[in-house]
C-alpha positions as CSV (number, residue, x, y, z in Angstrom):
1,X,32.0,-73.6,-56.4
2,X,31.2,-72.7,-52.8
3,X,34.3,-73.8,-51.1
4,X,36.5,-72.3,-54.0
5,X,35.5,-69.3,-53.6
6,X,35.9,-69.6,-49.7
7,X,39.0,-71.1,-50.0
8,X,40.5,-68.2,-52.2
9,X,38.9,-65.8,-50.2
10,X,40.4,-67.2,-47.0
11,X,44.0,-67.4,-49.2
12,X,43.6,-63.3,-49.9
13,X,42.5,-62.8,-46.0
14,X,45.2,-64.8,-44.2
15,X,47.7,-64.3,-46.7
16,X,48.4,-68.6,-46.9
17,X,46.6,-71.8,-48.1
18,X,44.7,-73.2,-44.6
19,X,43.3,-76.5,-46.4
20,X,41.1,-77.5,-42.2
21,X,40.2,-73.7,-42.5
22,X,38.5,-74.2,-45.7
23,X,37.2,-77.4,-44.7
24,X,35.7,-75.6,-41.4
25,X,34.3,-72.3,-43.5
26,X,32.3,-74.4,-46.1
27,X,31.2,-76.8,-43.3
28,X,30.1,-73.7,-41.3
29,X,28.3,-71.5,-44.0
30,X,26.5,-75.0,-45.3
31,X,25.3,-76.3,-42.0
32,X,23.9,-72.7,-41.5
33,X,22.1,-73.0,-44.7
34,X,21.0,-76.4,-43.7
35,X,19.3,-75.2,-40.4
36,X,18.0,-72.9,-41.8
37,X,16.3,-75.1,-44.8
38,X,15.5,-78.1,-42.4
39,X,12.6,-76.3,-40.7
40,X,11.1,-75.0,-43.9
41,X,10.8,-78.2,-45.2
42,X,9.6,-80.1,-41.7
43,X,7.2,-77.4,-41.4
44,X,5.9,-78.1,-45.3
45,X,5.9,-81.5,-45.5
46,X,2.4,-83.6,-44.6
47,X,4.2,-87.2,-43.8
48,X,4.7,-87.0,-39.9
49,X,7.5,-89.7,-40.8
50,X,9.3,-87.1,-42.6
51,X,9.0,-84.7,-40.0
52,X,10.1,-86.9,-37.2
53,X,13.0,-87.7,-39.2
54,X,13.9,-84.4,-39.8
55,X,13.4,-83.0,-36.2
56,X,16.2,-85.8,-35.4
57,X,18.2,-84.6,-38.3
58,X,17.9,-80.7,-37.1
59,X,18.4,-81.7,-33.2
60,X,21.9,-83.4,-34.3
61,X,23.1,-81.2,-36.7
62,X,22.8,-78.3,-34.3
63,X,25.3,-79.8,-31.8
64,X,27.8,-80.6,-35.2
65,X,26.8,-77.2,-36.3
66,X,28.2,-75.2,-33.4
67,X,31.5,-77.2,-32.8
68,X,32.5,-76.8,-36.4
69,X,31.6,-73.0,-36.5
70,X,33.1,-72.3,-33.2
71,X,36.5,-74.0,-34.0
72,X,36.2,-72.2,-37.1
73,X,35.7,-68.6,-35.5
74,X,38.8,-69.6,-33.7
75,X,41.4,-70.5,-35.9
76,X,40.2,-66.7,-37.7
77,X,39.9,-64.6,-35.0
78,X,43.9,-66.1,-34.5
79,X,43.9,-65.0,-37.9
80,X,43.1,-61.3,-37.1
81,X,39.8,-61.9,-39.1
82,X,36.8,-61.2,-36.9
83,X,33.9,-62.7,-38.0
84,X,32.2,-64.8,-40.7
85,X,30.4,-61.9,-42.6
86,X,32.8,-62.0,-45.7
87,X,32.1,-65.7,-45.9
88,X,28.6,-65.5,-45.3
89,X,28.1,-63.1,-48.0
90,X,29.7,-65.4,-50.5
91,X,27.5,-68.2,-49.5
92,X,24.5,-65.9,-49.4
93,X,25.3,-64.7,-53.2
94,X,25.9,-67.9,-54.4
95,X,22.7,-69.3,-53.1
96,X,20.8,-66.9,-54.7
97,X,22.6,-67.8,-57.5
98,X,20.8,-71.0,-56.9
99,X,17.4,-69.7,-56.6
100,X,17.5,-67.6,-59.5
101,X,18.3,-70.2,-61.7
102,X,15.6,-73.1,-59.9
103,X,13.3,-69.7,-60.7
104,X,14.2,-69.5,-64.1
105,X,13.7,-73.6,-64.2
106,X,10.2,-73.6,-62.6
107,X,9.0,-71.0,-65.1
């Protein structure tokens, strides 16, 4: 669902189909979930093997992270688009999409 509505939001923005664009945007938007997830659960879970896993996991993704999002800011800014906001907010709504319905689940 994510990237569909990336990729047809990059379609309106840059007025063509960019299918490594809308590779890089869901990559990007993800990955910033992700790092922002990873610690959460480190910090929540007891098993120190889990958490040295995970603090590898977090140290290499960071490096992946920023090379994807900075060749993605790139090819958009070439695009005239400035920023990731409008993407972000998709990812944003659609996550608490997410949460709404694990909510609704755990209830």
């Amino acid at each position: 669902m994510l990237d569909r509505e990336l990729a047809a939001w990059a379609l309106q923005a840059l007025g063509r189909e960019e299918v490594r664009l809308n590779y890089l945007l869901t990559t990007t938007v993800v990955e910033q979930r992700a790092m922002l997830l990873y610690p959460l659960y480190k910090a929540a879970t007891r098993q120190a093997s889990v958490r040295a896993e995970l603090g590898k996991v977090i140290t290499e993704e960071q490096a992946h992270r920023r090379d994807i999002e900075e060749t993605c800011l790139r090819l958009l800014k070439e695009a005239r688009v400035p920023d990731l906001s409008e993407p972000k907010a998709i990812e944003e709504r659609l996550f608490g999409g997410l949460l709404s319905a694990l909510e609704r689940v755990g209830q």
